[in-house]
C-alpha positions in Angstrom: 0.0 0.0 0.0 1.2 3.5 -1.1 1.9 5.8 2.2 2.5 9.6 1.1 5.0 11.0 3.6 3.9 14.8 4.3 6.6 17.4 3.3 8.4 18.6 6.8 11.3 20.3 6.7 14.1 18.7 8.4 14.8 21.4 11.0 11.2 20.7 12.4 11.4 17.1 13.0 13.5 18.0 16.3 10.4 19.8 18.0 12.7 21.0 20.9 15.1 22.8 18.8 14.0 26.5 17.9 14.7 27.7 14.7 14.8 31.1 15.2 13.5 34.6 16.8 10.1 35.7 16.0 9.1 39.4 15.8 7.6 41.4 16.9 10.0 41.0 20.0 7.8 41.8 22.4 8.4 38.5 24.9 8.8 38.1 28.8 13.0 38.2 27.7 12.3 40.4 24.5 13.1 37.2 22.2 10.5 34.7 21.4 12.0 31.8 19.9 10.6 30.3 17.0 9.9 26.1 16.6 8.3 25.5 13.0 9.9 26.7 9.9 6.3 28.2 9.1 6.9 30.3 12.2 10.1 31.9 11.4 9.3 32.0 7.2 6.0 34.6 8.5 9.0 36.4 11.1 11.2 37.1 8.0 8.4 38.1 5.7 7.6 40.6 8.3 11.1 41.8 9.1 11.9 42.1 5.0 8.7 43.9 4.5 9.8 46.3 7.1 13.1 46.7 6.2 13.9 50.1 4.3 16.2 49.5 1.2 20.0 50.7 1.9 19.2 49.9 6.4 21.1 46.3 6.2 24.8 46.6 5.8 26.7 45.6 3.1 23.0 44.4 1.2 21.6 47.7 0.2 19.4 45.6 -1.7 17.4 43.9 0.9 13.9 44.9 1.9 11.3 47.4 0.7 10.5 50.9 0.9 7.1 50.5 2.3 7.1 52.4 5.2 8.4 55.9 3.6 5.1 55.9 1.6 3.0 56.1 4.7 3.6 60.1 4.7 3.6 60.4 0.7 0.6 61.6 -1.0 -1.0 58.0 -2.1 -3.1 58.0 -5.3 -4.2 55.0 -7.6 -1.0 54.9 -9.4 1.2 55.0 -6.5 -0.2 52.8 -5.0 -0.2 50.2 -8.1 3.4 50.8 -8.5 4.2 50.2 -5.0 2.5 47.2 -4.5 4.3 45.8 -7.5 7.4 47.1 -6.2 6.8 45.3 -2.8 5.7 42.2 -4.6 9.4 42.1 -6.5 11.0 42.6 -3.6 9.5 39.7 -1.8 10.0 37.2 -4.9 13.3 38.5 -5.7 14.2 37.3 -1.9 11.5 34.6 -1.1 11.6 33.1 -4.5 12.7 29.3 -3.8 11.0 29.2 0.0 7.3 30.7 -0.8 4.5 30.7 -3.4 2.8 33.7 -3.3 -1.0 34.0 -3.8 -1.5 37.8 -3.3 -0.2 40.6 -2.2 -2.7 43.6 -1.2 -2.4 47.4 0.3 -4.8 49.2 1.6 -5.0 52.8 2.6 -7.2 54.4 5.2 -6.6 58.2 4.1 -8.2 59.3 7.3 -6.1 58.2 9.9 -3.2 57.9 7.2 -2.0 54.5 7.6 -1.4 51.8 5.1 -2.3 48.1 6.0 -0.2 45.4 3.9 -1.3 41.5 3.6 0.5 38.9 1.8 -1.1 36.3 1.2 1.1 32.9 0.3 2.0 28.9 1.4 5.0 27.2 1.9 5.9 23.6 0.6 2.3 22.0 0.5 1.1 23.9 4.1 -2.2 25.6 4.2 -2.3 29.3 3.0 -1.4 32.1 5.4 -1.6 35.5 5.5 1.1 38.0 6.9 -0.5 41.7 7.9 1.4 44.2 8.8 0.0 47.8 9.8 2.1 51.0 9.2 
């Protein structure tokens, strides 16, 4: 009889082992430690997305320039090209690890803030959805 083996990535299969720091850090000792590879996959999509191009050292090419658009003048247009901008950034970086399924922006002009969700899955997992308000 056939038995499909689910697709786990090896680091998980040791359940006591963490595989990283989540974020936000806001734990009892400021780190959180992460234990599934899902976990720290959302942790990185967050910290990319929030990472302004030219703030990492010697990769001025990591992360996006979302958050200096939460103070620029957003119209149709801008907002198209950013979310396509975001959207390369993320598969230029996350190419090999994630499919994504959508990426989104929304704008609330009133209180001037800009909510982002991506939308993707990793190996065969369920779909998840990263949202990060700005």
């Amino acid at each position: 009889m056939a038995y499909r083996v689910p697709n786990i990535a090896p680091i998980d299969l040791n359940p006591r082992k963490a595989v990283g720091v989540s974020i936000p850090f806001d734990g009892n000792a400021v780190f959180n430690s992460t234990y599934t590879t899902d976990n720290q996959i959302q942790s990185n999509l967050i910290n990319f997305i929030l990472t302004d191009k030219g703030e990492r050292i010697q990769d001025p090419t990591f992360g996006t320039n979302l958050r200096s658009y939460v103070f620029e003048s957003i119209t149709a247009n801008t907002l198209q090209s950013l979310e396509q901008s975001v959207l390369a950034d993320v598969r230029r970086y996350f190419n090999n690890t994630i499919n994504i399924q959508q990426f989104k922006i929304d704008v609330n002009y009133d209180e001037n803030t800009i909510t982002a969700t991506l939308t993707y899955n990793y190996l065969n997992n369920p779909i998840t959805s990263v949202r990060i308000n700005l």
